[in-house]
Chimera marker file (.cmm) of the C-alpha trace (Angstrom):
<marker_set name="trace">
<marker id="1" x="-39.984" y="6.519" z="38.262" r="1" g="1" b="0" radius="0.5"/>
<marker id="2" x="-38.178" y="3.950" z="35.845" r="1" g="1" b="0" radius="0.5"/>
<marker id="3" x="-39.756" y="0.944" z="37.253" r="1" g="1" b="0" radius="0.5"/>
<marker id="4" x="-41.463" y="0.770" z="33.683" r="1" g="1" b="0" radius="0.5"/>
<marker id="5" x="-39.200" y="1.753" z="31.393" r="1" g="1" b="0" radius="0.5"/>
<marker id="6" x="-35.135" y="1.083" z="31.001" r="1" g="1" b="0" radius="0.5"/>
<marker id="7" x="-32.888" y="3.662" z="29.225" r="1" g="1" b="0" radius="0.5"/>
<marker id="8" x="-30.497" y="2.095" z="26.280" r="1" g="1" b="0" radius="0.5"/>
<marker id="9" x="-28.923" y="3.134" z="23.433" r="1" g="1" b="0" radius="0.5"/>
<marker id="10" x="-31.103" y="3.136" z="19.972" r="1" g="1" b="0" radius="0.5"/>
<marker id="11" x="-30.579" y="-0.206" z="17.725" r="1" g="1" b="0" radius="0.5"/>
<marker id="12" x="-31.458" y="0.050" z="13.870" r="1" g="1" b="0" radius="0.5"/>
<marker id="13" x="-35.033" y="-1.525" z="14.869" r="1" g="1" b="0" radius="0.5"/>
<marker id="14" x="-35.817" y="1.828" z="16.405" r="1" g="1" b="0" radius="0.5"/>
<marker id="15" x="-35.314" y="4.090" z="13.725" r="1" g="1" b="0" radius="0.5"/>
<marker id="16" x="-38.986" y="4.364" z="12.200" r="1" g="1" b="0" radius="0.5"/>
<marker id="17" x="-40.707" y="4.274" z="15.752" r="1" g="1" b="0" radius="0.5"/>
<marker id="18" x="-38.202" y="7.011" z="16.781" r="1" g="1" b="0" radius="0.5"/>
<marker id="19" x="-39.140" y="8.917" z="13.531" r="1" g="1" b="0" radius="0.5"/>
<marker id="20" x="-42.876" y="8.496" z="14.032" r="1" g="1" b="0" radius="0.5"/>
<marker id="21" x="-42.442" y="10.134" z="17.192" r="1" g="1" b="0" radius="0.5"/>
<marker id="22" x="-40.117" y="13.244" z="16.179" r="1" g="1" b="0" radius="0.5"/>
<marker id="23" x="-42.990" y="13.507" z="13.195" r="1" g="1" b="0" radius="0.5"/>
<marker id="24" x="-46.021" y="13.395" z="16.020" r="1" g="1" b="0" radius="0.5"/>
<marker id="25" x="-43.737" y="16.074" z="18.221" r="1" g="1" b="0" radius="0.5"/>
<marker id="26" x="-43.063" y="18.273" z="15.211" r="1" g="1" b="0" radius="0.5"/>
<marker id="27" x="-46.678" y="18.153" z="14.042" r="1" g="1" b="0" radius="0.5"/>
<marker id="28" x="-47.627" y="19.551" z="17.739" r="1" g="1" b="0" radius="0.5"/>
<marker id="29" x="-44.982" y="22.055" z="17.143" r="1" g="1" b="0" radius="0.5"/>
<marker id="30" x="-42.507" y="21.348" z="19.825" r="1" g="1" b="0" radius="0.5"/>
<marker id="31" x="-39.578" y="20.481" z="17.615" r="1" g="1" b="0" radius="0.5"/>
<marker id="32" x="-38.099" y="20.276" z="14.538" r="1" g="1" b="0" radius="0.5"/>
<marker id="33" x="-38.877" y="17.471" z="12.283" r="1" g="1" b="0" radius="0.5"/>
<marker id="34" x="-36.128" y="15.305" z="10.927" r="1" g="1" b="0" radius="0.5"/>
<marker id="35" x="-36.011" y="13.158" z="7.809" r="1" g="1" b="0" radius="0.5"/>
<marker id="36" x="-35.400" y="8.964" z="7.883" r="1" g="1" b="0" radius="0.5"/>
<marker id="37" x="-32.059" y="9.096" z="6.695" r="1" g="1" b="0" radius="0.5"/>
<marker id="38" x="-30.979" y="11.185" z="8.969" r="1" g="1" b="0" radius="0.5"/>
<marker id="39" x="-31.995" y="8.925" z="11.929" r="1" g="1" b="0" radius="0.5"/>
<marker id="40" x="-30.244" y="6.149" z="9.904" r="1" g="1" b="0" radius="0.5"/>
<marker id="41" x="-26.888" y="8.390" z="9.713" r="1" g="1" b="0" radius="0.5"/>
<marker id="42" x="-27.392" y="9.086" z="13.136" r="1" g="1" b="0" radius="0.5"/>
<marker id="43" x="-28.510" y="6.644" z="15.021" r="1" g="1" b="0" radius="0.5"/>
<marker id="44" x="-25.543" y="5.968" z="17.092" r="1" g="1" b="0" radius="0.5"/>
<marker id="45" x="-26.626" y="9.687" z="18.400" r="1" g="1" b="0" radius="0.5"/>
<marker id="46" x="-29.692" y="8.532" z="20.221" r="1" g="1" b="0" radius="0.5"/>
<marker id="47" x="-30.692" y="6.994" z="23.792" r="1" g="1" b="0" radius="0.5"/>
<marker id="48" x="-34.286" y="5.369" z="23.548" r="1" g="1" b="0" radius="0.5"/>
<marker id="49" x="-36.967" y="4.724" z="26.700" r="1" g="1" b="0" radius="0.5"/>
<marker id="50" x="-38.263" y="1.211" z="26.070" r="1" g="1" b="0" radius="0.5"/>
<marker id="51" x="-40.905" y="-0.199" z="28.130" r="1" g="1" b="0" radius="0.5"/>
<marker id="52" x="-40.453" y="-2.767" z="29.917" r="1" g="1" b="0" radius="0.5"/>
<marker id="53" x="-43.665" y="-4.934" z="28.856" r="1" g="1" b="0" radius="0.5"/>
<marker id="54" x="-42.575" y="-5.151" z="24.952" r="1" g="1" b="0" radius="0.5"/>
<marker id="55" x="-45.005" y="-2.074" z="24.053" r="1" g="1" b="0" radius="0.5"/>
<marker id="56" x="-42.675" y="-0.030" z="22.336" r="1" g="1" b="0" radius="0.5"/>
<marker id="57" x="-40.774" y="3.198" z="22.420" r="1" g="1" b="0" radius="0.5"/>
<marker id="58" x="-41.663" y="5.697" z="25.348" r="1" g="1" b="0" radius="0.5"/>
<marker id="59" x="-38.930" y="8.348" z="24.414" r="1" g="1" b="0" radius="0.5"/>
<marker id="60" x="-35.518" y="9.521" z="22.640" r="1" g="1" b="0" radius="0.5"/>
<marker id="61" x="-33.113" y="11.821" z="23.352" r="1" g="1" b="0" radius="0.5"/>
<marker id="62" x="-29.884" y="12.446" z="20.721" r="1" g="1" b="0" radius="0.5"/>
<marker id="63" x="-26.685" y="13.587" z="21.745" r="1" g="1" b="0" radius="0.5"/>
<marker id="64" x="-24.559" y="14.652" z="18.019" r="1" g="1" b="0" radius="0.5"/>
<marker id="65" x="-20.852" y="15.894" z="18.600" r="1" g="1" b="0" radius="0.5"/>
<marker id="66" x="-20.102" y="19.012" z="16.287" r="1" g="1" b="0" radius="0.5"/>
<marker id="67" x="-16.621" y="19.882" z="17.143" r="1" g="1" b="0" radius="0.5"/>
<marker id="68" x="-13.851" y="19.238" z="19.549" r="1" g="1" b="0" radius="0.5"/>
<marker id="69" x="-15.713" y="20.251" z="22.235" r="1" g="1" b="0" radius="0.5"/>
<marker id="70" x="-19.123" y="20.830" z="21.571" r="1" g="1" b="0" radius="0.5"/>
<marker id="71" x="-21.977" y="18.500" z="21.362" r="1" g="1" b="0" radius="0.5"/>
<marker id="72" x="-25.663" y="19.347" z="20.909" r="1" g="1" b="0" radius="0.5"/>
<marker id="73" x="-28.313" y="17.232" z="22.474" r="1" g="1" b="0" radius="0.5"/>
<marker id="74" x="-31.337" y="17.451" z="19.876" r="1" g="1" b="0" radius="0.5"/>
<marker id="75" x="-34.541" y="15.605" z="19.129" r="1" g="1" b="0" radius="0.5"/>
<marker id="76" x="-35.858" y="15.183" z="23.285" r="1" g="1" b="0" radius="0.5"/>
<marker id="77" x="-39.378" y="13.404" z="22.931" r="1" g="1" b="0" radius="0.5"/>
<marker id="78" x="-41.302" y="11.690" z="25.345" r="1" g="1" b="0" radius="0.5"/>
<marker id="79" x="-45.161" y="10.468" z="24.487" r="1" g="1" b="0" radius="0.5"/>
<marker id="80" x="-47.270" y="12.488" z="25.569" r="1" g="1" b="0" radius="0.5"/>
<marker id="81" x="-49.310" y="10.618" z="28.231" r="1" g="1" b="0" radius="0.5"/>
<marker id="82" x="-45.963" y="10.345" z="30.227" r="1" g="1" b="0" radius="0.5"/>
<marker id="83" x="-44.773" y="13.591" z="29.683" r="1" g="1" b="0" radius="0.5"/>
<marker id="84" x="-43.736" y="15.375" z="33.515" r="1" g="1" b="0" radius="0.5"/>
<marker id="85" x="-42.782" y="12.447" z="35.019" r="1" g="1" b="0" radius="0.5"/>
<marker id="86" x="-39.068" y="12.660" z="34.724" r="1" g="1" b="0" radius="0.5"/>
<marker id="87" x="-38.573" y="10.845" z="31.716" r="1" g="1" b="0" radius="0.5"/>
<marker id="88" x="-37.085" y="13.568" z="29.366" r="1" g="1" b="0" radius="0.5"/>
<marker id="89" x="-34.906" y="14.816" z="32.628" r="1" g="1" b="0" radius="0.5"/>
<marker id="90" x="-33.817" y="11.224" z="32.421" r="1" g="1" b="0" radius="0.5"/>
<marker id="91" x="-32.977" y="11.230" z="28.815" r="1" g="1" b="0" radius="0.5"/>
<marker id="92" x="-31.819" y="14.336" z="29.044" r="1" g="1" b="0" radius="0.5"/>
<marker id="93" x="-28.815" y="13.765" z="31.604" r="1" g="1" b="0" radius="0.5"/>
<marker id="94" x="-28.043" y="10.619" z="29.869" r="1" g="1" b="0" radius="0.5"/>
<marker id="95" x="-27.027" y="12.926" z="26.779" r="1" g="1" b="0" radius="0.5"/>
<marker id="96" x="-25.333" y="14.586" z="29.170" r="1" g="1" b="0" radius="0.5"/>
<marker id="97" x="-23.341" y="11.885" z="30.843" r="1" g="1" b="0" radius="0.5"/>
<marker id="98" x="-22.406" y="10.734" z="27.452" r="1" g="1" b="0" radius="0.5"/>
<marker id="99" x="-21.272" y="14.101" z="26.239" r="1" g="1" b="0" radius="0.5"/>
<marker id="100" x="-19.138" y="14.230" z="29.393" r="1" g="1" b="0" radius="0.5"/>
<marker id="101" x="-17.550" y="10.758" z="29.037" r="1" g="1" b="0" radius="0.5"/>
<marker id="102" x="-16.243" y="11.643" z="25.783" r="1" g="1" b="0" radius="0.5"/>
<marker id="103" x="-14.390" y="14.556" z="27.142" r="1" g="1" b="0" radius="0.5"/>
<marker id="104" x="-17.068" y="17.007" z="25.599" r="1" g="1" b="0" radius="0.5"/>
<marker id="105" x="-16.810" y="20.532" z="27.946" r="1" g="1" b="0" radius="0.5"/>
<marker id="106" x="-20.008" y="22.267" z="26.725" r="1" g="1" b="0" radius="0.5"/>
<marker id="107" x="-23.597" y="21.174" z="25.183" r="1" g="1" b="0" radius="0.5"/>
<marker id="108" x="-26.084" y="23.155" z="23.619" r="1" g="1" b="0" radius="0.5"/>
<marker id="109" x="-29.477" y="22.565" z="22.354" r="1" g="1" b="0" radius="0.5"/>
<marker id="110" x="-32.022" y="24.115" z="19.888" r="1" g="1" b="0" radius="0.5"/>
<marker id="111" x="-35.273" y="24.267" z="21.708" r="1" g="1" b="0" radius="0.5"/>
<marker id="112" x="-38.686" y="25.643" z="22.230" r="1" g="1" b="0" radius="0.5"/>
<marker id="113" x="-39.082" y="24.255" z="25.915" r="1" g="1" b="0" radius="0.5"/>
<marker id="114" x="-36.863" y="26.836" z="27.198" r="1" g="1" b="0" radius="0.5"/>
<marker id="115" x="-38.092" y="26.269" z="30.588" r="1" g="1" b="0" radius="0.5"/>
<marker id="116" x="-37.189" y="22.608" z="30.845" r="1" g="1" b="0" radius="0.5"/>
<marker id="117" x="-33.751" y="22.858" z="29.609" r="1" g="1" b="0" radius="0.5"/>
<marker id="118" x="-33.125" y="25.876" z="32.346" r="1" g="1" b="0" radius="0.5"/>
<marker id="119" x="-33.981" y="23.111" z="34.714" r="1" g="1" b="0" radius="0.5"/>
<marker id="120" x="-31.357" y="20.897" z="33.938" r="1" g="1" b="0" radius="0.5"/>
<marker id="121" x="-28.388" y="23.993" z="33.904" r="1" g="1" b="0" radius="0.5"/>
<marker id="122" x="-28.961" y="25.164" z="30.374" r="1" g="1" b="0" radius="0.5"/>
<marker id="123" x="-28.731" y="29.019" z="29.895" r="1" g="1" b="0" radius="0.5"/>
<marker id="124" x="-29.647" y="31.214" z="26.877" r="1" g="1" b="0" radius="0.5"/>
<marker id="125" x="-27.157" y="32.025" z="24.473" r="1" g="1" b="0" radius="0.5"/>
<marker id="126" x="-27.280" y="33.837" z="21.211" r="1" g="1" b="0" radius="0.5"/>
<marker id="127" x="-26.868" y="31.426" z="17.847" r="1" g="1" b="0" radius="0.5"/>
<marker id="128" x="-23.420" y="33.696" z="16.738" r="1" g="1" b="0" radius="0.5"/>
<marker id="129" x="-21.723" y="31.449" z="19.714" r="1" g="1" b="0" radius="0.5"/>
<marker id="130" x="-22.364" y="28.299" z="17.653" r="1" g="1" b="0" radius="0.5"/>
<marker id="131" x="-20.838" y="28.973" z="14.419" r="1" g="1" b="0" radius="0.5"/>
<marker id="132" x="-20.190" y="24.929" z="13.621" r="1" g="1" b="0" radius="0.5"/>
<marker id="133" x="-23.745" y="24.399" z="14.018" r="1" g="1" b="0" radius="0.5"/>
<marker id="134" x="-25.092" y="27.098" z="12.244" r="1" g="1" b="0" radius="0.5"/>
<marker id="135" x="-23.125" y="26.324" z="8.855" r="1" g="1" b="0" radius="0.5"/>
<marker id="136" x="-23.308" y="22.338" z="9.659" r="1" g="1" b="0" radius="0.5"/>
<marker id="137" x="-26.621" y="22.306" z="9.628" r="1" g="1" b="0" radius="0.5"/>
<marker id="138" x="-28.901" y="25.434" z="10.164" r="1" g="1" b="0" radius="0.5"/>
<marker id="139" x="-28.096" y="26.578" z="6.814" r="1" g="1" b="0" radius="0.5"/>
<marker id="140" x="-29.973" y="23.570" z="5.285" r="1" g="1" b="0" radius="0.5"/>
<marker id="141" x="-33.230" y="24.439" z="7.432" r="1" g="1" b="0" radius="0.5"/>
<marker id="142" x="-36.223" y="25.662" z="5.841" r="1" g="1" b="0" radius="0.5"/>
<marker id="143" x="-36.352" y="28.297" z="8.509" r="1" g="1" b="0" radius="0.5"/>
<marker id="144" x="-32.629" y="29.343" z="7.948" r="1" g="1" b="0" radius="0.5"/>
<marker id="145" x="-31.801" y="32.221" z="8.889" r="1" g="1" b="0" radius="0.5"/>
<marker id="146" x="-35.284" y="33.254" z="10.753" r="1" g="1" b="0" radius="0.5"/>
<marker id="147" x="-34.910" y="30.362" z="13.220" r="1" g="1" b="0" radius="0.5"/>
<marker id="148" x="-37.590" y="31.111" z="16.212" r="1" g="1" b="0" radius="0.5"/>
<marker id="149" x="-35.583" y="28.073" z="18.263" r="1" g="1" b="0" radius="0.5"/>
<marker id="150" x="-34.040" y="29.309" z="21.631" r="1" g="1" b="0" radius="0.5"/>
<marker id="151" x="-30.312" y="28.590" z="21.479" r="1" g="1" b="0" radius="0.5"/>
<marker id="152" x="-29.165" y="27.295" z="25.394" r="1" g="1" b="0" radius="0.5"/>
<marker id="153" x="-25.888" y="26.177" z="26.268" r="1" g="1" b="0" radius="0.5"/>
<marker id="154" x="-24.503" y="24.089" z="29.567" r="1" g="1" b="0" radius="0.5"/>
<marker id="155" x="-20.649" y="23.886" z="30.748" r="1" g="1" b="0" radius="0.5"/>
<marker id="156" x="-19.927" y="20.100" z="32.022" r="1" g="1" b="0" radius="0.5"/>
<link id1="1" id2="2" r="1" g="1" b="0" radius="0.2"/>
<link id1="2" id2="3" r="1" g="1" b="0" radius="0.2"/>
<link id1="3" id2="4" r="1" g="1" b="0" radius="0.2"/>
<link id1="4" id2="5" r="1" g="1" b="0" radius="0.2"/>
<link id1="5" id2="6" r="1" g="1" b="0" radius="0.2"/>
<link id1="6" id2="7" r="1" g="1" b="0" radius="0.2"/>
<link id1="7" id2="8" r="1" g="1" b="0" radius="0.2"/>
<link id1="8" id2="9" r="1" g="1" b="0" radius="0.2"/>
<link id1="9" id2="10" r="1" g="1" b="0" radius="0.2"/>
<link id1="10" id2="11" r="1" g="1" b="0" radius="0.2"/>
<link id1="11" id2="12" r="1" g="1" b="0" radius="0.2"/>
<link id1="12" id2="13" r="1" g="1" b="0" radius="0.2"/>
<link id1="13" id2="14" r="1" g="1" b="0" radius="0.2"/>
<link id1="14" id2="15" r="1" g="1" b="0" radius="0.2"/>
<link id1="15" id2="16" r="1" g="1" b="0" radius="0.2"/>
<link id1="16" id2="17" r="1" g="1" b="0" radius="0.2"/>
<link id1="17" id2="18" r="1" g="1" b="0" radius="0.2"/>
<link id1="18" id2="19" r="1" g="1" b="0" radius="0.2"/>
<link id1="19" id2="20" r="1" g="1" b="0" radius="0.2"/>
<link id1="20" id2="21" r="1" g="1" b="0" radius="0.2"/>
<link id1="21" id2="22" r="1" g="1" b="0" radius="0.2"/>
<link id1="22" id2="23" r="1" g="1" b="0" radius="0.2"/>
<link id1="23" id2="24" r="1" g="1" b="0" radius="0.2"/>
<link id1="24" id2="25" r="1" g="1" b="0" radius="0.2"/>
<link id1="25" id2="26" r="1" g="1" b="0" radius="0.2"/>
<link id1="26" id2="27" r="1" g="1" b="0" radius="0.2"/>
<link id1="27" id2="28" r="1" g="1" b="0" radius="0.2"/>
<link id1="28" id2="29" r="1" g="1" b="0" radius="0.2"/>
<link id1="29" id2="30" r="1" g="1" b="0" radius="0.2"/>
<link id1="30" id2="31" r="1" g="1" b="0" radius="0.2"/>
<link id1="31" id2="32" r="1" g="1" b="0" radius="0.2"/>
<link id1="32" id2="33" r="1" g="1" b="0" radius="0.2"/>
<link id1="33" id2="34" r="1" g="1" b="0" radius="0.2"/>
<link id1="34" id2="35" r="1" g="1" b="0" radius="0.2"/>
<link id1="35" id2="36" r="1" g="1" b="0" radius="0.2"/>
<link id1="36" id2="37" r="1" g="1" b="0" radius="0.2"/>
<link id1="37" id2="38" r="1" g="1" b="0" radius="0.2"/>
<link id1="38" id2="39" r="1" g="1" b="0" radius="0.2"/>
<link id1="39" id2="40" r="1" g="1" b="0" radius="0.2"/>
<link id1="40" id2="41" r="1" g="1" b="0" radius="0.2"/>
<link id1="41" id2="42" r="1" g="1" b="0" radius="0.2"/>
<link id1="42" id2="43" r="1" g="1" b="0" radius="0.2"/>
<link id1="43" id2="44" r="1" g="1" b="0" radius="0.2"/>
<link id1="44" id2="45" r="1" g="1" b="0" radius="0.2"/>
<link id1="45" id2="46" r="1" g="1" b="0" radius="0.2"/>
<link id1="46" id2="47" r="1" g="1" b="0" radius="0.2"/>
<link id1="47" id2="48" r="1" g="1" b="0" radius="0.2"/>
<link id1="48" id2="49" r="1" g="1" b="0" radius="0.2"/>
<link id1="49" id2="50" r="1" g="1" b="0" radius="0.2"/>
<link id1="50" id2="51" r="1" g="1" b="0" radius="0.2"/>
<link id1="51" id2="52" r="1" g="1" b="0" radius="0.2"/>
<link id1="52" id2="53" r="1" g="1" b="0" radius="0.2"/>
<link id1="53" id2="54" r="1" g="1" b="0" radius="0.2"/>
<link id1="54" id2="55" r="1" g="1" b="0" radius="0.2"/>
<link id1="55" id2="56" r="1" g="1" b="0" radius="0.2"/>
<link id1="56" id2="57" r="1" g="1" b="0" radius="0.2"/>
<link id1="57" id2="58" r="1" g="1" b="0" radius="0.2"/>
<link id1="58" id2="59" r="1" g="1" b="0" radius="0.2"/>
<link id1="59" id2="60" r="1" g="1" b="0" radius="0.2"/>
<link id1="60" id2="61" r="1" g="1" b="0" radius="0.2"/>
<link id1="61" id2="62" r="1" g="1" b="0" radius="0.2"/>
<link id1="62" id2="63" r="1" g="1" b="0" radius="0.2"/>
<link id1="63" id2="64" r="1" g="1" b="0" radius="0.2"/>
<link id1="64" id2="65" r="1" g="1" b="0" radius="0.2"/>
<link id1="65" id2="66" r="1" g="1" b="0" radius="0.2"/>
<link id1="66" id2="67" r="1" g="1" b="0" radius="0.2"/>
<link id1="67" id2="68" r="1" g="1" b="0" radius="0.2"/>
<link id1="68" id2="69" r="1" g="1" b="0" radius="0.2"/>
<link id1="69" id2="70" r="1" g="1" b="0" radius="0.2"/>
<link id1="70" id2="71" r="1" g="1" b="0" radius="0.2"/>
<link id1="71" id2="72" r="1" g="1" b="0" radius="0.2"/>
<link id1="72" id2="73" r="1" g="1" b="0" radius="0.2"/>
<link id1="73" id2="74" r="1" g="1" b="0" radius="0.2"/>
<link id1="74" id2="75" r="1" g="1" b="0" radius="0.2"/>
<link id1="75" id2="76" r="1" g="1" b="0" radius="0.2"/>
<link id1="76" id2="77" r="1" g="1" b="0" radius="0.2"/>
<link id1="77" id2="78" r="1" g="1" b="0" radius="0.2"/>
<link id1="78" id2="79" r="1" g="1" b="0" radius="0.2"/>
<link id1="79" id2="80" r="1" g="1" b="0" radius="0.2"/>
<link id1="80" id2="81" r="1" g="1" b="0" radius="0.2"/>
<link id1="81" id2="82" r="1" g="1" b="0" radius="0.2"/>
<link id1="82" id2="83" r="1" g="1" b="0" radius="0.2"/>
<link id1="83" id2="84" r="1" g="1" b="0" radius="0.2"/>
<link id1="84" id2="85" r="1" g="1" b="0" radius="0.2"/>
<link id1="85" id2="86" r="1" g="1" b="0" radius="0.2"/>
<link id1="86" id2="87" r="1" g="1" b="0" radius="0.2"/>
<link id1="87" id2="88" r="1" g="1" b="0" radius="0.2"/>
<link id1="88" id2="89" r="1" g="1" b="0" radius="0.2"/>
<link id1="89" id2="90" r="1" g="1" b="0" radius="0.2"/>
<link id1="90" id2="91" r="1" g="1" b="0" radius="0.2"/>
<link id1="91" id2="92" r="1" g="1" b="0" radius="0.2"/>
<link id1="92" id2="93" r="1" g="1" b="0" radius="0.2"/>
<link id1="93" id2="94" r="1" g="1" b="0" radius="0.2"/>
<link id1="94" id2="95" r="1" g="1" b="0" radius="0.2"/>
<link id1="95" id2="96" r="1" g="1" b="0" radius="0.2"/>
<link id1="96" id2="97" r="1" g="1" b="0" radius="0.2"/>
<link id1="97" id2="98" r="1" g="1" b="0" radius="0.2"/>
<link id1="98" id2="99" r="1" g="1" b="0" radius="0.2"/>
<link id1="99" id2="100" r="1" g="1" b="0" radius="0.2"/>
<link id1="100" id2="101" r="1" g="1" b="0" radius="0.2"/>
<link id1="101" id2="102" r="1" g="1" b="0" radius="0.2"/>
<link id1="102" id2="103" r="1" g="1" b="0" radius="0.2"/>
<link id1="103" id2="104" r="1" g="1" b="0" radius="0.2"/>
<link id1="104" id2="105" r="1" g="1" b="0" radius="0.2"/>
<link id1="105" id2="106" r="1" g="1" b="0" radius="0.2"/>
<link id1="106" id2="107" r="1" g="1" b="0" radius="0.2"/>
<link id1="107" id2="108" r="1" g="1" b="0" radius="0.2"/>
<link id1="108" id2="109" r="1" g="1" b="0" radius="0.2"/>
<link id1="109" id2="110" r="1" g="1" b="0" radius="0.2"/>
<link id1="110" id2="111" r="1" g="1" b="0" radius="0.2"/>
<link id1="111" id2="112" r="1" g="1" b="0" radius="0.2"/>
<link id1="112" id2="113" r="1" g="1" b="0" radius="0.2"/>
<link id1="113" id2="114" r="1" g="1" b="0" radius="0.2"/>
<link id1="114" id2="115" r="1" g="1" b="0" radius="0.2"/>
<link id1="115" id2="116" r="1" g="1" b="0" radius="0.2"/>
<link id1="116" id2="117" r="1" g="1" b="0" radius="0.2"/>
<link id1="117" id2="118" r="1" g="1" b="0" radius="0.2"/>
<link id1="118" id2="119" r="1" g="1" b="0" radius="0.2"/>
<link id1="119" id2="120" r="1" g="1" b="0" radius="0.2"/>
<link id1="120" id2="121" r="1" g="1" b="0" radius="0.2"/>
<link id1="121" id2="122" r="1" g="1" b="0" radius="0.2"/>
<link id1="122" id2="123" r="1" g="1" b="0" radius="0.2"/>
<link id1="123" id2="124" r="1" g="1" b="0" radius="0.2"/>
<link id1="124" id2="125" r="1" g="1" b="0" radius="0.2"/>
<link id1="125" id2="126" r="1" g="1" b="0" radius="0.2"/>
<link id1="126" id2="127" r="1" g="1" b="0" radius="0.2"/>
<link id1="127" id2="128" r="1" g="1" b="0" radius="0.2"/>
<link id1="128" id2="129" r="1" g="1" b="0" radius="0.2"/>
<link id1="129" id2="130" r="1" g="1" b="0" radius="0.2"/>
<link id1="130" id2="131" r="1" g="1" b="0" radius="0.2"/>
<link id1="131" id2="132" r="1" g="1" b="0" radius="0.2"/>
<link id1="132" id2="133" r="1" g="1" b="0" radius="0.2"/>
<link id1="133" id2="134" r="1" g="1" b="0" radius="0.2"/>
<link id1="134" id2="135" r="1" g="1" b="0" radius="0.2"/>
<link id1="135" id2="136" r="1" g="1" b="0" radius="0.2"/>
<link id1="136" id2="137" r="1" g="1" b="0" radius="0.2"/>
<link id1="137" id2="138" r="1" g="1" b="0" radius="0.2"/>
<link id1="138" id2="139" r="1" g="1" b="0" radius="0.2"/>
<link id1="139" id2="140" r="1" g="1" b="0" radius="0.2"/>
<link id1="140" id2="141" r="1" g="1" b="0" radius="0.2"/>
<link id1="141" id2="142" r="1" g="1" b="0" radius="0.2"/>
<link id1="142" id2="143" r="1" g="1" b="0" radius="0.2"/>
<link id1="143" id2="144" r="1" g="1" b="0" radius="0.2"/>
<link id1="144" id2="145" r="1" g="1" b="0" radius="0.2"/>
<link id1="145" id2="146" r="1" g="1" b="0" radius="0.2"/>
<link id1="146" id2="147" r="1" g="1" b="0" radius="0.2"/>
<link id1="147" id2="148" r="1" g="1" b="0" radius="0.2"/>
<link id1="148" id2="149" r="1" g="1" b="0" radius="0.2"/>
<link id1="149" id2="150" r="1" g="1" b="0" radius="0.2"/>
<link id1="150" id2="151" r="1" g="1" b="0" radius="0.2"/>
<link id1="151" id2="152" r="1" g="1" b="0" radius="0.2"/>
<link id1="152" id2="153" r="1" g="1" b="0" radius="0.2"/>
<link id1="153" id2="154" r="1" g="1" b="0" radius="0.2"/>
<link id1="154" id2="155" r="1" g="1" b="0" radius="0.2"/>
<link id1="155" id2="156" r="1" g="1" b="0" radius="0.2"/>
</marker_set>
């Protein structure tokens, strides 16, 4: 599956291609966009999918610690011709392995694709059970407090 693309963590070279494809994603309404400087204040957050050939960015996948033990894995793309392959599973679960290496015990997402994330051990929760994200950074939303995002959370 990966024999064209290799998974790494996000360098400052990748912030505007990452942005360009959060703005494509949000513009097909699948997530949330997010501004530049927020990618530049978070970039340590993110896992990219480069291709191998030099092409460019295939994918990104975030994984943002809100509190002692809760992280929340946030802005999942993969282009669309390659989307079903695996590569947002493998993004995904590298989030994942991440969140569990720091000693994180639960992640949670905000998502439309609630199928997907059921797939990789999420289940639904309601928003009250994430209080730190909900004043961290919900409030600021333009959609705050009618947010139509699913709220899913996974033990490690």
């Amino acid at each position: 599956m990966a024999e064209n693309f290799y998974l790494r963590k996000a360098t400052v070279r990748d912030v505007k291609p990452i942005h360009a494809m959060l703005l494509q994603t949000a513009a097909e309404g699948l997530l949330l966009p997010r501004a530049l400087n927020q990618l530049y204040n978070h970039l340590r957050d993110f896992h990219v999918l480069d291709a191998c050939d030099g092409s460019g960015l295939a994918g990104c996948c975030a994984l943002s610690v809100t509190w002692e033990d809760l992280a929340e894995i946030r802005s999942l793309v993969v282009n669309v011709s390659l989307r079903g392959r695996g590569y947002g599973r493998m993004l995904a679960r590298a989030c994942m392995d991440e969140g569990a290496a720091l000693g994180i015990g639960r992640v949670f997402t905000l998502t439309y694709q609630v199928e997907f994330f059921g797939t990789l051990g999420f289940g639904e929760v309601s928003k009250d059970q994430l209080p730190q994200k909900v004043w961290a950074d919900c409030i600021h939303c333009p959609k705050f407090p009618e947010c139509d995002e699913h709220a899913m959370l996974l033990e490690l």
